[in-house]
VMD Tcl script that draws the C-alpha trace (Angstrom):
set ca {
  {-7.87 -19.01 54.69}
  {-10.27 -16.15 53.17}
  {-10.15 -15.38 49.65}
  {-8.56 -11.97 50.62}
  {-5.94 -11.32 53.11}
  {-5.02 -8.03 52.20}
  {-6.41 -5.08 54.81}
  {-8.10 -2.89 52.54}
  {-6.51 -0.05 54.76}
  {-3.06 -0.82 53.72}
  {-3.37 -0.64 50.03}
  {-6.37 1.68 49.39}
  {-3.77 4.39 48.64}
  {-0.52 2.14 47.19}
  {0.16 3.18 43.29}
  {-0.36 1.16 41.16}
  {2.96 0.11 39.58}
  {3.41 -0.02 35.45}
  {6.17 -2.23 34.41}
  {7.43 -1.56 30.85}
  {7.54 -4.04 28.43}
  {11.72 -4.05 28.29}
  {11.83 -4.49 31.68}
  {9.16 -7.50 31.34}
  {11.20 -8.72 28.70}
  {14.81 -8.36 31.31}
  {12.71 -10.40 33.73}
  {12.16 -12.98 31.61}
  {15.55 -13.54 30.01}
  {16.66 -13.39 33.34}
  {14.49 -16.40 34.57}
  {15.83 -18.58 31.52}
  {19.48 -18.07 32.65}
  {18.95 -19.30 35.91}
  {16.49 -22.40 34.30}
  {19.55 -23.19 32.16}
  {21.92 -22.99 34.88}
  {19.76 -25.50 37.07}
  {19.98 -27.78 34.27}
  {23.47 -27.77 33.74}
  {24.18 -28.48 37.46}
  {23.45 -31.83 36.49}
  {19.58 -31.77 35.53}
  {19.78 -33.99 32.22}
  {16.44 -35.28 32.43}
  {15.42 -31.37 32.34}
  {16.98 -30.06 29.34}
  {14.17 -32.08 26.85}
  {11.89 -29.23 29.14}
  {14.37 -26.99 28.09}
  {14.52 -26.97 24.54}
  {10.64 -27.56 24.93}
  {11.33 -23.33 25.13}
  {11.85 -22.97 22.22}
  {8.67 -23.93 20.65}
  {6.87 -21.99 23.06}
  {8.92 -18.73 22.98}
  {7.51 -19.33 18.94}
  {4.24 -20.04 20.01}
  {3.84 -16.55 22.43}
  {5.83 -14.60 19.13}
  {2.66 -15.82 16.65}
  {-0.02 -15.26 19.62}
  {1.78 -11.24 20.00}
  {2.05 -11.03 16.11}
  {-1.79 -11.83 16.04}
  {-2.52 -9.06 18.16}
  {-0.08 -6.40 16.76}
  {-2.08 -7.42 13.32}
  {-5.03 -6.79 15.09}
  {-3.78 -3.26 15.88}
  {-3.51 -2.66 12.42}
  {-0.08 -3.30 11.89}
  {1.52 -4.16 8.45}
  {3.96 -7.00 7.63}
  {6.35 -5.13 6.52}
  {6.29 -2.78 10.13}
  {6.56 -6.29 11.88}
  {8.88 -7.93 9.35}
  {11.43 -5.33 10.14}
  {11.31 -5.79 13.35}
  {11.29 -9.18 13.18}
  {14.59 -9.24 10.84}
  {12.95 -10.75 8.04}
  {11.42 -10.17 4.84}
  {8.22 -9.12 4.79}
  {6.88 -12.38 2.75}
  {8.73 -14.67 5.22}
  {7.08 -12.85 8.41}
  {3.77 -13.72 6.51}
  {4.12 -16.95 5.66}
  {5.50 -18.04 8.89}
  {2.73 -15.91 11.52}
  {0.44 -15.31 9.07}
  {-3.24 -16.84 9.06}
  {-3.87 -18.87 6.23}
  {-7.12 -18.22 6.11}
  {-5.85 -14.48 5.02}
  {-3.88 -15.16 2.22}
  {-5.83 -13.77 -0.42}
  {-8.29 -11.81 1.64}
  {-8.99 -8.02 0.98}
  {-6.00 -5.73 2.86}
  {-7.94 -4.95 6.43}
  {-7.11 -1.28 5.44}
  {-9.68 -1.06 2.53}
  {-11.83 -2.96 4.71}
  {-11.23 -0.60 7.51}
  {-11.20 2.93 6.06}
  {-13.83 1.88 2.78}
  {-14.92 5.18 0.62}
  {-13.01 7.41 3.04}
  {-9.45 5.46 2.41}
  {-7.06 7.65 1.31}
  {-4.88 8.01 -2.04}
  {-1.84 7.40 0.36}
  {-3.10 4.12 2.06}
  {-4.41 3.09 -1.52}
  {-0.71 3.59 -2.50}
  {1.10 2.09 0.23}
  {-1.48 -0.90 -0.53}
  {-0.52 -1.33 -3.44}
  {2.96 -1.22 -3.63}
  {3.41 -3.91 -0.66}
  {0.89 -6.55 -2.63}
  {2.75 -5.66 -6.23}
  {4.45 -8.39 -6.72}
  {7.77 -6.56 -8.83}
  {10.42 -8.66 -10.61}
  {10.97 -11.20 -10.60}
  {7.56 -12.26 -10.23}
  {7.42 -14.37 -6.86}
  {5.18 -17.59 -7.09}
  {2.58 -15.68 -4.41}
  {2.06 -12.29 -3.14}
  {4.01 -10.80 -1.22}
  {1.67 -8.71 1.18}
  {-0.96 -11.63 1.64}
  {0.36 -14.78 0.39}
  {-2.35 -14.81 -2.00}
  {-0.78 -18.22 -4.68}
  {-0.89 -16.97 -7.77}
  {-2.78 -18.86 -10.70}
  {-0.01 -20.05 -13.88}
  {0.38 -16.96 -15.82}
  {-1.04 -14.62 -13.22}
  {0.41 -12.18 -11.08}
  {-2.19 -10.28 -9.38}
  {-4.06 -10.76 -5.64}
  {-7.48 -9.98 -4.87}
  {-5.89 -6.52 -3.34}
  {-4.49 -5.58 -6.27}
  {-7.22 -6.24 -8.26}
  {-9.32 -4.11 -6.30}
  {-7.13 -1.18 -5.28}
  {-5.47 -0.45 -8.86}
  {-8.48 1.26 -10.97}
  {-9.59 2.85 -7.99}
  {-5.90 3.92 -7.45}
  {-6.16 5.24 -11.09}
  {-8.83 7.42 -10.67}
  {-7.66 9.13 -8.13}
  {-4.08 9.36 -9.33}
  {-3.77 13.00 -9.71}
  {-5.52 13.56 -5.93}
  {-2.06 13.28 -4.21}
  {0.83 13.63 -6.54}
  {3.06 13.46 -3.68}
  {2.17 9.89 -2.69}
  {2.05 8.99 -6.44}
  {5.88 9.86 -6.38}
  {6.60 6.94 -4.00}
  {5.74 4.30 -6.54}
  {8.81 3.04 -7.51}
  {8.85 2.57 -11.63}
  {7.21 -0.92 -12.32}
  {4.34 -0.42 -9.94}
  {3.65 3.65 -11.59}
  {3.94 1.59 -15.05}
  {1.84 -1.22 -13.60}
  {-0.85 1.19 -12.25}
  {-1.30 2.69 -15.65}
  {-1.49 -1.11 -17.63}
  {-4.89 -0.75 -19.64}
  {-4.81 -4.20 -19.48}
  {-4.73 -5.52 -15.85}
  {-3.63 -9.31 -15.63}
  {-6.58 -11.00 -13.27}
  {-6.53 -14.14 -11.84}
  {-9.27 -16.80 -12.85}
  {-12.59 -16.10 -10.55}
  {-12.40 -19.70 -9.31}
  {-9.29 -19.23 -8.37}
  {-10.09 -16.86 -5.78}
  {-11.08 -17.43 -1.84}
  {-14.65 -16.55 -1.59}
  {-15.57 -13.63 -0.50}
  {-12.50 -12.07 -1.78}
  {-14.43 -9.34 -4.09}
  {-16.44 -7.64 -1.35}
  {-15.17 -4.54 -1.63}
  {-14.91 -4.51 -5.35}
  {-17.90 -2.19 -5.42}
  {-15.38 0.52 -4.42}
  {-13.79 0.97 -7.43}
  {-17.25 1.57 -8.99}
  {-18.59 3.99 -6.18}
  {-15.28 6.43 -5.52}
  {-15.08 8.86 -8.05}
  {-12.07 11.05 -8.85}
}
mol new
graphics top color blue
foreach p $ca { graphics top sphere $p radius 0.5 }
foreach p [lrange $ca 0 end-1] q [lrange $ca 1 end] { graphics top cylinder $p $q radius 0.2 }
display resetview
């Protein structure tokens, strides 16, 4: 047999048909509950295939959260739609290898970020109160006594000098991130206690001016 049957003449002009993700995703369920029903018509030796499944179906969720991240997507955007907290979304899908690593949004938008990204930065990698034992946007552990990421550390003074740029998304600080924002005295982690590489950007907060 040739590599290709098909007569050019008979599809040069055929659409090309787009199938939606929900109706991907119908196709698919469908296709387990007819696997599950073969099993249970007396395929015992299958069902250890079956519940194999489940690790995969896990497996494909962490390969599309990769990509979604890759899109620029927050944890907390795929945390809620995930039904989980953002933290537990992070910790589960999340690299290690970027827990404690610079937000990708400084690292993507640099001197031209904006005092609302800066903002919504900051408020998903303050860690509030209680004070969790790591951060709750990266992951980042935090040091005995310390309560502060790398992101953090980086985005508040530059956050603070350009407080009064866009009141509006000042305003959505709720009150112990505005009081944190305005500490004289940050609280910063030990510099060996920090991934390497995780003050590349720090030359922002020197470079922006108000």
């Amino acid at each position: 047999m040739s590599k290709n049957t098909v007569k050019p003449g008979l599809t040069r002009n055929r659409a090309k048909r787009v199938v939606e993700n929900d109706t991907y995703a119908a196709f698919i369920a469908r296709v387990l509950r007819a696997y599950a029903r073969r099993v249970g018509a007396g395929d015992v030796e299958a069902l250890r295939t079956l519940v194999q499944l489940r690790v995969d179906i896990d497996t494909v969720v962490r390969t599309a959260v990769v990509g979604l991240r890759g899109f620029g997507y927050t944890w907390s955007e795929i945390a809620a739609r995930l039904g989980v907290t953002r933290q537990a979304a992070q910790m589960r899908y999340g690299d290690p290898a970027e827990r404690g690593a610079l937000d990708r949004r400084l690292l993507r938008d640099g001197l031209g970020v904006s005092v609302a990204t800066l903002v919504e930065v900051f408020a998903e990698h303050h860690p509030g109160t209680p004070i969790p034992s790591t951060c709750p946007g990266c992951g980042f552990p935090y040091p005995d006594g310390e309560s502060e990421c790398p992101t953090v550390a980086t985005v508040r003074p530059l956050l603070y000098r350009r407080r009064t740029e866009d009141q509006q998304a000042i305003g959505r600080l709720n009150r112990d991130q505005f009081t944190d924002l305005h500490r004289r005295q940050p609280v910063r982690a030990p510099r060996a206690s920090r991934p390497v590489g995780a003050h590349t950007r720090l030359d922002l907060t020197a470079e922006v001016t108000p």
